[in-house]
TILUMMI-725959 format. One record per atom (N, C-alpha, C): residue number from 1; residue in one letter; atom name; x, y, z. Coordinates in steps of 0.05 Angstrom, whole numbers, always signed. Atoms other than C-alpha are relative to their C-alpha. Last residue first. Layout:
   pos   code   site       px       py       pz
   NUM      A     CA        X        Y        Z
...
//
This chain:
   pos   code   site       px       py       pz
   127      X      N      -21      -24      -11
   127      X     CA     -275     +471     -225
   127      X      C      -23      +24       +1
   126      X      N       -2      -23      +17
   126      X     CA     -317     +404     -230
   126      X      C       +8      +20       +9
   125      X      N       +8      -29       +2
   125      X     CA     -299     +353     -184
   125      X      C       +5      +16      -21
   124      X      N      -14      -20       -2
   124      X     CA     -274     +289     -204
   124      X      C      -23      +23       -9
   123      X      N       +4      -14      +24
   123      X     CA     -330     +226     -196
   123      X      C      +26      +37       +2
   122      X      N      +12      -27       +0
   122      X     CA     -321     +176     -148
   122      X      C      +15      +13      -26
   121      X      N      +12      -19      +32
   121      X     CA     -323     +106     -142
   121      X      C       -1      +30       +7
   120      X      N      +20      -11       -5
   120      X     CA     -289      +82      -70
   120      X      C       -6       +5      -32
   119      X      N       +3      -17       +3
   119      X     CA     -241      +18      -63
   119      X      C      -25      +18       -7
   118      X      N      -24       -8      +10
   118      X     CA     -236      -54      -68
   118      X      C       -4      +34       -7
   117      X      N       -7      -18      +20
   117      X     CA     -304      -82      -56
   117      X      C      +22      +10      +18
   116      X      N      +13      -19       +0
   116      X     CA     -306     -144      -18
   116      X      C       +4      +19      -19
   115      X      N      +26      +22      -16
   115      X     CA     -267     -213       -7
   115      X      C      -29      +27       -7
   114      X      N      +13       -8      -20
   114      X     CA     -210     -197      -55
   114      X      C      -28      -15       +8
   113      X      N       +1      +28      -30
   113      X     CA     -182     -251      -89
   113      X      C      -12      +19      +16
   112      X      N      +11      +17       +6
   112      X     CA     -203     -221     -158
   112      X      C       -9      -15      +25
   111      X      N      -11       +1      -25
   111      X     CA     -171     -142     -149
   111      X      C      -21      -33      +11
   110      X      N      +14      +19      -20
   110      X     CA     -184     -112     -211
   110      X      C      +19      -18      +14
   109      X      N       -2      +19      -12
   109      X     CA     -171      -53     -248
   109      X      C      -17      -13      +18
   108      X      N      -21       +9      +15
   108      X     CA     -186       -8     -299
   108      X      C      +14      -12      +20
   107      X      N       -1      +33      +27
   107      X     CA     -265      -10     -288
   107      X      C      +33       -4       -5
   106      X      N      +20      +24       -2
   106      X     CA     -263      +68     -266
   106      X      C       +6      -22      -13
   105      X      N      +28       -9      +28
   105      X     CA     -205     +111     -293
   105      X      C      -14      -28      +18
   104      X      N       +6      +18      +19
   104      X     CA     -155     +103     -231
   104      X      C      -24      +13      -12
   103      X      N      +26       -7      +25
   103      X     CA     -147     +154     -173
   103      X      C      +10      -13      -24
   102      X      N       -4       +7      +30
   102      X     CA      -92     +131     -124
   102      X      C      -19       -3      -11
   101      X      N      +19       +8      +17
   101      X     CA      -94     +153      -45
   101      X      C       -1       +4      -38
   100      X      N      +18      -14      +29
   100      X     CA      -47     +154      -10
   100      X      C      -14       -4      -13
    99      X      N      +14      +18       +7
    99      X     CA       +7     +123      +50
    99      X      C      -24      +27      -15
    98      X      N      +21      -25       +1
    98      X     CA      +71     +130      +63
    98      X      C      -34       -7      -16
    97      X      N      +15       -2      +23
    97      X     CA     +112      +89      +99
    97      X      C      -17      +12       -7
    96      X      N      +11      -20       -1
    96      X     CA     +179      +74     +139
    96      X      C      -28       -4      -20
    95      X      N      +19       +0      +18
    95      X     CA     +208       -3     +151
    95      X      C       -8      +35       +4
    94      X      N       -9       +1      +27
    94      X     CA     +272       -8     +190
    94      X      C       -8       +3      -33
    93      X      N       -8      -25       +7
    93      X     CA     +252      +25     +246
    93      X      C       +9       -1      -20
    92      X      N      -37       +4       -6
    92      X     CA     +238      -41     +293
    92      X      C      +11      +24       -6
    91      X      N       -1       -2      -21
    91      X     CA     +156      -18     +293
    91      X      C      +33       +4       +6
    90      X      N       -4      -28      -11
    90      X     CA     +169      -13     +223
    90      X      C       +5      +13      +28
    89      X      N      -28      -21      +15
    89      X     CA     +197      -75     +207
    89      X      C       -6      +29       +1
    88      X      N      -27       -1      -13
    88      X     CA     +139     -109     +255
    88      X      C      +23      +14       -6
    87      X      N      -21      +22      +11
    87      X     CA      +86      -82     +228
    87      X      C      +22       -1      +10
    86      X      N       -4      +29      -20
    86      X     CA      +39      -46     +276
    86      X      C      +21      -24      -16
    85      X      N      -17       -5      -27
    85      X     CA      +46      +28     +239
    85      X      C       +1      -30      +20
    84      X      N      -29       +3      +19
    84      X     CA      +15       -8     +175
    84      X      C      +22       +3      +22
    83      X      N      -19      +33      +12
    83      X     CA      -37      -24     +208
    83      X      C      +23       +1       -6
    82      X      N       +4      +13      -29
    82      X     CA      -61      +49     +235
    82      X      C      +16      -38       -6
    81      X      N      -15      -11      -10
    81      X     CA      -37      +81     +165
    81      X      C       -5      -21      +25
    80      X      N      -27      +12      +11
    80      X     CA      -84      +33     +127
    80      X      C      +29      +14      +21
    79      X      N       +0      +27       -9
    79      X     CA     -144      +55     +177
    79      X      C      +30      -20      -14
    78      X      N       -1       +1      -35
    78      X     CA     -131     +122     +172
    78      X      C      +16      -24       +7
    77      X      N      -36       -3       -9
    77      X     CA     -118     +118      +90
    77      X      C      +12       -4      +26
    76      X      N       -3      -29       +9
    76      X     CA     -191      +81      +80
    76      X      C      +28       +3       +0
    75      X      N       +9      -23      -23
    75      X     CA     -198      +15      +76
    75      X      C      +12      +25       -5
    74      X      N      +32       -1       +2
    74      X     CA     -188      -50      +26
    74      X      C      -11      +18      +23
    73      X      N      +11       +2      -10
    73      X     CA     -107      -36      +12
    73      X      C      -38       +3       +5
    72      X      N      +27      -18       +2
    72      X     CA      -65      -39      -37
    72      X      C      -16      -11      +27
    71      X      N      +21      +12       +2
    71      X     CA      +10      -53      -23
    71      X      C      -29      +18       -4
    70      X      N      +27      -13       +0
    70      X     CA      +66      -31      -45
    70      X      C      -14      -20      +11
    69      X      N      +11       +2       +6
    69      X     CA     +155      -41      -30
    69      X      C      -29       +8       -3
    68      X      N       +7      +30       -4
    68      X     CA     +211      -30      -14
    68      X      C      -15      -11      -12
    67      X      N      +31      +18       +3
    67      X     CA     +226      +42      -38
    67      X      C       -3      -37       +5
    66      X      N       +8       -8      -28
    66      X     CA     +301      +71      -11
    66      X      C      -28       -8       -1
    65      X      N       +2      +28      -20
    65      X     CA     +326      +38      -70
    65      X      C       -8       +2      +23
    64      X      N      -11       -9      -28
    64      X     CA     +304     +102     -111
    64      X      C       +2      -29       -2
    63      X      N      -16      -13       -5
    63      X     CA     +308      +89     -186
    63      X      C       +2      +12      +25
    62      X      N       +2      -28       -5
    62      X     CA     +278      +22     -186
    62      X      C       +9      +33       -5
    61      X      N      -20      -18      +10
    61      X     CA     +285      -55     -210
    61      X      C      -20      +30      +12
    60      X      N      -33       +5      +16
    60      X     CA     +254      -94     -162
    60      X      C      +16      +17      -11
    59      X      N       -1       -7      +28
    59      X     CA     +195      -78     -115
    59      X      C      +30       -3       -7
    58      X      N      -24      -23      +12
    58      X     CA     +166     -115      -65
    58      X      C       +6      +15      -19
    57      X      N      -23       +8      +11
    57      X     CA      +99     -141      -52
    57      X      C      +21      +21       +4
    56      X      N      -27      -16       -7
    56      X     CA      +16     -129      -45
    56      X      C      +39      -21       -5
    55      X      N      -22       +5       +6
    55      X     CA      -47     -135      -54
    55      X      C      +31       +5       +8
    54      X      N      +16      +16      +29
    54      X     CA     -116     -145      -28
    54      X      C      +25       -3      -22
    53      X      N      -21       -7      +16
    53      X     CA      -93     -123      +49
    53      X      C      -11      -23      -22
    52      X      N       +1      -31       +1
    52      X     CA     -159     -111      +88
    52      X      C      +17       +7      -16
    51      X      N      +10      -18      +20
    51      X     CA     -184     -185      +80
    51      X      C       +1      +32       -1
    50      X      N      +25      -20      -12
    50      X     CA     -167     -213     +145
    50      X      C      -20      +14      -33
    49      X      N      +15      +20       -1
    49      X     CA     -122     -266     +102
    49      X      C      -25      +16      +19
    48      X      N      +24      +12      +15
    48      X     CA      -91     -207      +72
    48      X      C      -20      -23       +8
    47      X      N      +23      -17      +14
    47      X     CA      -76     -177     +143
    47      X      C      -10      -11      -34
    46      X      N      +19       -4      -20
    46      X     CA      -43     -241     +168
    46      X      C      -24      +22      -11
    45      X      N      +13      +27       +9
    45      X     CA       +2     -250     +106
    45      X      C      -25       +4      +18
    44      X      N      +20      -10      +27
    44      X     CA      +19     -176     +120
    44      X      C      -11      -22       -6
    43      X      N      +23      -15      -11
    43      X     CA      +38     -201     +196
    43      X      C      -20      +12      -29
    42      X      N      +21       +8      -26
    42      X     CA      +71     -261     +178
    42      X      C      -17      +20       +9
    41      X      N      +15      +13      +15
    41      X     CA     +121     -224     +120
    41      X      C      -25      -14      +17
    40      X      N      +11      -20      +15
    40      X     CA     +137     -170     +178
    40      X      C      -12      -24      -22
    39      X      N      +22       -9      -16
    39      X     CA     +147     -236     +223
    39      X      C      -13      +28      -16
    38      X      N      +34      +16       -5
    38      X     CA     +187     -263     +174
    38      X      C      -14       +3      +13
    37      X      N       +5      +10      +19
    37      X     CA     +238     -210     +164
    37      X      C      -32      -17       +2
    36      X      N      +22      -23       +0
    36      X     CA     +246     -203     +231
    36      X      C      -15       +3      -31
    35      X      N      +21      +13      -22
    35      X     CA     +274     -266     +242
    35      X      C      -19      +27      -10
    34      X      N      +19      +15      +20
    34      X     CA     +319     -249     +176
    34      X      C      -24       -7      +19
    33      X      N      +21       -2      +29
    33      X     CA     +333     -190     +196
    33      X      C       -4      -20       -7
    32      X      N      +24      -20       -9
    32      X     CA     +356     -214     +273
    32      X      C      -13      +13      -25
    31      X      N      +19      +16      -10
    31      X     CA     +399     -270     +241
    31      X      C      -29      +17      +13
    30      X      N       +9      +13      +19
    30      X     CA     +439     -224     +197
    30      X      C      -27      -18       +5
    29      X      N       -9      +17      +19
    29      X     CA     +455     -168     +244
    29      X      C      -14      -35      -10
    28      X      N       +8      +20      -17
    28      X     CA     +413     -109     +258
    28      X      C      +23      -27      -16
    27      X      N      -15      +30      +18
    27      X     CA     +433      -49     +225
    27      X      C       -5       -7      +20
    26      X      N      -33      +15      -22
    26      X     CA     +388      +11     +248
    26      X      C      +14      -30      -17
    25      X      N       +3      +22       -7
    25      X     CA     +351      +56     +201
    25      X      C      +10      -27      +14
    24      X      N       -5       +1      -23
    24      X     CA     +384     +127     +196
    24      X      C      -18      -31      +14
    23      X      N      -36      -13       -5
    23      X     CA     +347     +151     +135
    23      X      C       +3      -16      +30
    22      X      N       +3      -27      -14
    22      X     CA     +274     +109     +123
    22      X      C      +38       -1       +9
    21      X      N      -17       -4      -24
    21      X     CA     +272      +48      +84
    21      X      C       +5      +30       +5
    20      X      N      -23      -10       +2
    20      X     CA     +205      +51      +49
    20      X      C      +18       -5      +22
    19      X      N      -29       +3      -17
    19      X     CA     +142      +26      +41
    19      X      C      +32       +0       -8
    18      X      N      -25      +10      +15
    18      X     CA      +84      +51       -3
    18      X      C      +28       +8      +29
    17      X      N      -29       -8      -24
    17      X     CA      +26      +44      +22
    17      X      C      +14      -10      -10
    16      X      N      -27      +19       -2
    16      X     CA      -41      +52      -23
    16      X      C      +13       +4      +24
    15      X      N      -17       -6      -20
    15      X     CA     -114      +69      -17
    15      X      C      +30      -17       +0
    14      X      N      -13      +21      -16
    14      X     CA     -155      +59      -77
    14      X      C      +21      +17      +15
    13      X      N      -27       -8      -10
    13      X     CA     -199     +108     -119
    13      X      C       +9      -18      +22
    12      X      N       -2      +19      -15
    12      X     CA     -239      +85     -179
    12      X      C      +27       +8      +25
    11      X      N      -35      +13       -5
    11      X     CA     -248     +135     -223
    11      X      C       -8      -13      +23
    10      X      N       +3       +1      -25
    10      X     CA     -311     +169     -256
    10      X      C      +35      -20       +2
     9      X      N      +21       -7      -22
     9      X     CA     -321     +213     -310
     9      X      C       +5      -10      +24
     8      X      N      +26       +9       -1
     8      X     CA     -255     +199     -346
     8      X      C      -22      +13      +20
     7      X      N       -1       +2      -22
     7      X     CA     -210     +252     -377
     7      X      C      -23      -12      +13
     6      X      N      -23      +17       -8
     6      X     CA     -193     +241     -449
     6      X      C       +9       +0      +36
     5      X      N       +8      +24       -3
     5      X     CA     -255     +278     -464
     5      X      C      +20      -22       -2
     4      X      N      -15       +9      +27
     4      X     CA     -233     +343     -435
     4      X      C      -10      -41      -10
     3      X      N      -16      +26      -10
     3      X     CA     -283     +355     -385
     3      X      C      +15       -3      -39
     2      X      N       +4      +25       +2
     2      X     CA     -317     +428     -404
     2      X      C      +25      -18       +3
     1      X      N      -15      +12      +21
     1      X     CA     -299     +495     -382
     1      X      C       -7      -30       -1
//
């Protein structure tokens, strides 16, 4: 059966993580999240300035609030999973995350400050 032509040839696939508060997360009080706080901001600051994290942030309006926030990442899912597990707000328990891969139409984004290419090209299998 032929490619519908509103489906592109090739796509651009990027590795996300999407962070979450996870059930059963501990309360810490005020002064211990905010210390911790900045050491989870300090350690993703750290990985963009490595060049493995190319974007990333919170998120605002939602319909879960159990989502924190995304980032994109310049490596596979392994290697994003392996980092991600060393952040401080997860290590604590307060951070959870999942992590995936996001097929884009080729060319439909960009990623400026990166230091390298930003994901893999590939082409969707034919059935």
């Amino acid at each position: 059966m032929p490619r519908s032509p509103d489906v592109p040839d090739a796509f651009d696939v990027y590795t996300l993580v999407m962070l979450r508060r996870p059930d059963g997360a501990p309360d810490l009080p005020e002064d211990e999240l905010d210390a911790l706080q900045a050491r989870h901001l300090a350690y993703r600051a750290e990985l963009r300035r490595d060049g493995v994290l190319v974007a990333n942030g919170p998120f605002g309006e939602q319909s879960d609030p159990a989502y924190r926030g995304m980032s994109v990442f310049a490596c596979g899912p392994a290697e994003a999973a392996r980092l991600s597990a060393g952040d401080p707000s997860v290590i604590a328990g307060r951070l959870a995350f999942d992590v995936m891969e996001w097929w884009v139409a080729a060319g439909s984004l960009a990623f400026p400050g990166a230091r390298g290419t930003v994901g893999d090209r590939r082409s969707m299998p034919e059935d």
